[in-house]
C-alpha positions as CSV (number, residue, x, y, z in Angstrom):
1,X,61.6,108.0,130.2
2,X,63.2,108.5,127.1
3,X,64.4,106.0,124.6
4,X,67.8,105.9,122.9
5,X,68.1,106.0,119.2
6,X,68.2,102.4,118.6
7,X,65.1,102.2,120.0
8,X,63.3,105.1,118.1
9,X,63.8,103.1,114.7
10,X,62.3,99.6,116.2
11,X,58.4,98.8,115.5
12,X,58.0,95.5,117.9
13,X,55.0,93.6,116.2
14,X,52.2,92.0,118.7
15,X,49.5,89.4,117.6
16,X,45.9,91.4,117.7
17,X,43.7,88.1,118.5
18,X,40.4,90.3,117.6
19,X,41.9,91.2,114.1
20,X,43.9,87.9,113.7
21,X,46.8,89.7,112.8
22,X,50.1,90.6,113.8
23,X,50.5,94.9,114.3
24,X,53.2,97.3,114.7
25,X,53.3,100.8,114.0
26,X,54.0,100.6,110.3
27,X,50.9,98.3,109.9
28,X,49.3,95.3,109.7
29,X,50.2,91.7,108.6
30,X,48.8,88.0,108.4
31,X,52.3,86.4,109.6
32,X,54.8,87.4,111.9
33,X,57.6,86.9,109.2
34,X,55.9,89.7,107.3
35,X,55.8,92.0,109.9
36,X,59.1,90.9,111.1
37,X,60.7,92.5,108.0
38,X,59.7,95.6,108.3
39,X,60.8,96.0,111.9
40,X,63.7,98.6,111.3
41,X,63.4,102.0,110.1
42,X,66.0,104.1,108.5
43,X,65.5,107.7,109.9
44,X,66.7,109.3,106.7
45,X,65.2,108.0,103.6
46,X,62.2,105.8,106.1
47,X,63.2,102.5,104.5
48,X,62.4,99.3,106.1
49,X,64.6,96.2,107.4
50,X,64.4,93.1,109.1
51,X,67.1,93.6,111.6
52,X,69.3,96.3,113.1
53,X,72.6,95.0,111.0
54,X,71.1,95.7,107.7
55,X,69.5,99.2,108.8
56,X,73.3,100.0,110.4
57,X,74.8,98.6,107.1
58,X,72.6,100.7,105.1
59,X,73.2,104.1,106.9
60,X,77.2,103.1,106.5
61,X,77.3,102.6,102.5
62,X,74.3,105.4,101.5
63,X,73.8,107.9,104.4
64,X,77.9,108.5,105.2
65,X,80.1,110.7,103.0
């Protein structure tokens, strides 16, 4: 199965009840807003966002030419 490139750049974050904190692939955080922000990843400069708007924002005004 292969994923499409939306879904490459998205870390879904999952409560660890043995650490007590919420994880995703970029690391580890005490509240889900904090690992909510950094659930987006910008494939060309690896920059973070909250949501899929701002990364598709971003790559319009600094990755286009």
């Amino acid at each position: 199965m292969t994923r499409s490139k939306k879904e490459k750049n998205f870390f879904n974050s999952i409560y660890n009840p043995i650490t007590g904190m919420y994880e995703n692939a970029t690391g580890k955080f005490l509240t889900y807003a904090e690992a909510r922000q950094k659930q987006w990843k910008c494939d060309k400069c690896t920059k973070m966002f909250p949501s899929y708007k701002l990364l598709r924002d971003h790559k319009k005004d600094s990755h286009s030419y």
